[in-house]
C-alpha positions as CSV (number, residue, x, y, z in Angstrom):
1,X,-9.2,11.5,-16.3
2,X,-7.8,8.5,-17.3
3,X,-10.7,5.8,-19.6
4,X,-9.2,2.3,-20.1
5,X,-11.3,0.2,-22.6
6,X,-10.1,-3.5,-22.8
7,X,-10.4,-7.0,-21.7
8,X,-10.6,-8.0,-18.1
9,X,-10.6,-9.9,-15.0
10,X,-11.5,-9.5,-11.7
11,X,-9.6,-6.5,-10.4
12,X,-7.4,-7.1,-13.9
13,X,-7.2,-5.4,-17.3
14,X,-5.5,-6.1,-20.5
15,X,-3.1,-3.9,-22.3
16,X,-2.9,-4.3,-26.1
17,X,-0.3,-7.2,-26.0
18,X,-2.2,-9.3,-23.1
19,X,-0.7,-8.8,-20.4
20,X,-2.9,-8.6,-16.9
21,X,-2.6,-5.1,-15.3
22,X,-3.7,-4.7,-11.9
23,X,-5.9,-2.3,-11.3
24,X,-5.0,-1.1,-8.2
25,X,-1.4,-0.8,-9.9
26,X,-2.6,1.8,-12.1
27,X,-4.4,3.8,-8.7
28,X,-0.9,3.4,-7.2
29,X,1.1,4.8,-10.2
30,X,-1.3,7.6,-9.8
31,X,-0.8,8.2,-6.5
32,X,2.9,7.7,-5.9
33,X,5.5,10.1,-5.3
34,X,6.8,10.2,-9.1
35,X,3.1,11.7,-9.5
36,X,3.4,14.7,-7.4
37,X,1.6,17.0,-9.2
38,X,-1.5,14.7,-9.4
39,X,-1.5,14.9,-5.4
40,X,-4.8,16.8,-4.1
41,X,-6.1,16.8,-7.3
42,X,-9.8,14.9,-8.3
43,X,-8.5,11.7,-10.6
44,X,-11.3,9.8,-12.2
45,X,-10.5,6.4,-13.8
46,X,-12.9,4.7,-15.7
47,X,-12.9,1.0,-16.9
48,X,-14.8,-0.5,-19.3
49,X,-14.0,-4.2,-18.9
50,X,-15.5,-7.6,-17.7
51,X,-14.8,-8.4,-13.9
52,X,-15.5,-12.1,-14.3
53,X,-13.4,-14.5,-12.4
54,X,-9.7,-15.5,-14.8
55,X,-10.3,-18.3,-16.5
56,X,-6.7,-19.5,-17.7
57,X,-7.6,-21.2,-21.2
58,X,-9.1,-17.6,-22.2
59,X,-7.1,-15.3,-20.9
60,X,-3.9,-16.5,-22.6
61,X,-5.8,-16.1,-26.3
62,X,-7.3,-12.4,-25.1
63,X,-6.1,-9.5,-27.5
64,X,-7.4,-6.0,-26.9
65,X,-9.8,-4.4,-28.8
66,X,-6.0,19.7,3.4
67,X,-4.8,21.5,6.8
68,X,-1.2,21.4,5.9
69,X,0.1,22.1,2.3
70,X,2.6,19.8,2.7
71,X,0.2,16.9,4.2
72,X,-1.5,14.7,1.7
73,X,-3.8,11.5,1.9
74,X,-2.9,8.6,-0.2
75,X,-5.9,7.0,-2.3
76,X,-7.5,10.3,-1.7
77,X,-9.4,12.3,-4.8
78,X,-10.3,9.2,-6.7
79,X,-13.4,8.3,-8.4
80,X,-13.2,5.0,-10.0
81,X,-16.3,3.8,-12.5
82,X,-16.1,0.4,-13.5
83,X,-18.6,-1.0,-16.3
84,X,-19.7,-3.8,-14.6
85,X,-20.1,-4.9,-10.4
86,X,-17.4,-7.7,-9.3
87,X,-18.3,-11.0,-11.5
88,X,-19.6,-9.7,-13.8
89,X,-19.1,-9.4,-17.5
90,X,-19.1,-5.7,-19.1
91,X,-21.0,-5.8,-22.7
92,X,-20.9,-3.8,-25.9
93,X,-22.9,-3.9,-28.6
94,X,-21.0,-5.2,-32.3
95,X,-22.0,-1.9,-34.6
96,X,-22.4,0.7,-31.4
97,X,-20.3,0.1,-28.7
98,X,-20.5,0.0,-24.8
99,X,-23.7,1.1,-23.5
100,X,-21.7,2.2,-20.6
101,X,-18.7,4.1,-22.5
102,X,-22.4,6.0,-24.3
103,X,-24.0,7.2,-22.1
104,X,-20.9,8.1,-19.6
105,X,-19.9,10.4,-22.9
106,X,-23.6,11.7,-23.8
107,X,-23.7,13.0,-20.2
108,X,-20.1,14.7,-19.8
């Protein structure tokens, strides 16, 4: 299980010194061959960021807060939750936190 709180953009977080990561970057680095022993094993990656569309004058002042044994299915065994749908902004409350990040944790 991997949970990445941050900033975002569409399809985009931000690690702790601003720079865009793409999402599917961090499903491929799960997933590759230097990840071997992750293959055929249930990954869940959960993001709690916006999904709005990049909008350049903010972004730049963003700071973080099988059959065969030998066969195996790339982008296989994921389960991906995202705070928010596509366009969307993710929210948290000051004093409490993500409602999502909550009630994700209250249930697990």
């Amino acid at each position: 299980m991997l949970c990445i709180l941050s900033h975002g953009v569409r399809g985009h977080v931000y690690a702790a010194d601003s720079v865009k990561i793409n999402v599917d970057d961090i499903k491929n680095m799960l997933d590759s061959d230097d990840a071997k022993n992750l293959h055929g094993v249930p990954k869940v990656l959960i993001l709690q960021a916006c999904q709005v569309e990049e909008d350049p004058e903010v972004s730049n002042k963003l700071v973080a807060d099988g059959p065969n044994a030998n066969y195996y299915l790339r982008k296989s065994h994921f389960l991906i939750c995202w705070a928010t749908a596509p366009e969307y902004e993710a929210y948290r409350i000051i004093d409490k936190g993500s409602l999502f990040i909550q009630c994700l944790c209250a249930k697990m």
